[in-house]
C-alpha positions, -999 to 999 in steps of 0.1 A, spaced: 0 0 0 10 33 -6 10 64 16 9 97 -2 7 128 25 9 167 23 30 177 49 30 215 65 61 223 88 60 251 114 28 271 111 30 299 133 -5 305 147 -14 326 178 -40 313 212 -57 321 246 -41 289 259 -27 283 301 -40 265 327 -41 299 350 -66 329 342 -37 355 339 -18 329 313 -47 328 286 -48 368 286 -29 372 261 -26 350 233 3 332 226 28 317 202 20 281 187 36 261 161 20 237 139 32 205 118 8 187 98 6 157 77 -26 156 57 -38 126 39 -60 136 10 -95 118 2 -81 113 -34 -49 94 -43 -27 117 -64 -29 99 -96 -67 109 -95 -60 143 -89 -55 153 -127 -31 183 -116 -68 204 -104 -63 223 -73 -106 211 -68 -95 175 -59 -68 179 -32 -66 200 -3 -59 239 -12 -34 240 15 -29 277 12 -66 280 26 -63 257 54 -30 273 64 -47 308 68 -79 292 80 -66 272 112 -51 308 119 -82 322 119 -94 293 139 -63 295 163 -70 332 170 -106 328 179 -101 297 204 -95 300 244 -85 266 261 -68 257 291 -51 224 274 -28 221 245 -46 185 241 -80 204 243 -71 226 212 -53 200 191 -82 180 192 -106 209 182 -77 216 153 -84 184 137 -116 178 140 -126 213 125 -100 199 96 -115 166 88 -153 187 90 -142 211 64 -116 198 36 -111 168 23 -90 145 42 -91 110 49 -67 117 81 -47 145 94 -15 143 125 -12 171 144 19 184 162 15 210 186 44 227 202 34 253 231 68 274 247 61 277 280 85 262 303 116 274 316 147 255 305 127 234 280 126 236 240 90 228 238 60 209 253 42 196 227 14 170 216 4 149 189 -31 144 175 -44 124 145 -79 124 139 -92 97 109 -122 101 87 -155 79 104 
């Protein structure tokens, strides 16, 4: 079997997101990896932009989305992230990796979500 994916490295998108009151605030700087499985397999795609996912939308979209969320969990949001994905384009799956910066001495805290098609 073959696996073909579109894969999105590094969105930057912005969030109310903390535990605490004071932490959600102001909104704060998330990034994003994706890798988007398609409905259709390339071959079907017959180079049209109409049967694949119009990446350049759902990059600006999630932004959107991003900017208008307020959650307390990282898990919380990453879960609303793919399932308003799999509602809207057309994807038979989509992974999620969150990275929140947050903690002192620390790269990242991050989680991973992949959400499938029913």
């Amino acid at each position: 079997m073959k696996t073909e994916f579109i894969e999105i490295k590094g969105l930057e998108v912005f969030c109310h997101i903390g535990v605490p009151d004071e932490e959600r605030k102001s909104s704060q700087r998330l990034l994003l990896d994706f890798c988007l499985i398609p409905l259709n397999p390339f071959r079907q795609m017959e180079d049209e932009i109409t049967a694949t996912v119009d990446y350049d939308a759902l990059t600006r979209d999630v932004k959107q989305f991003c900017e208008g969320q307020s959650c307390k969990l990282i898990e919380t949001l990453a879960d609303k992230i793919t399932d308003y994905l799999i509602s809207r384009y057309p994807l038979r799956e989509v992974s999620l990796h969150l990275k929140k910066f947050i903690l002192p001495d620390t790269e990242f805290v991050a989680v991973y979500s992949l959400k499938r098609q029913d």
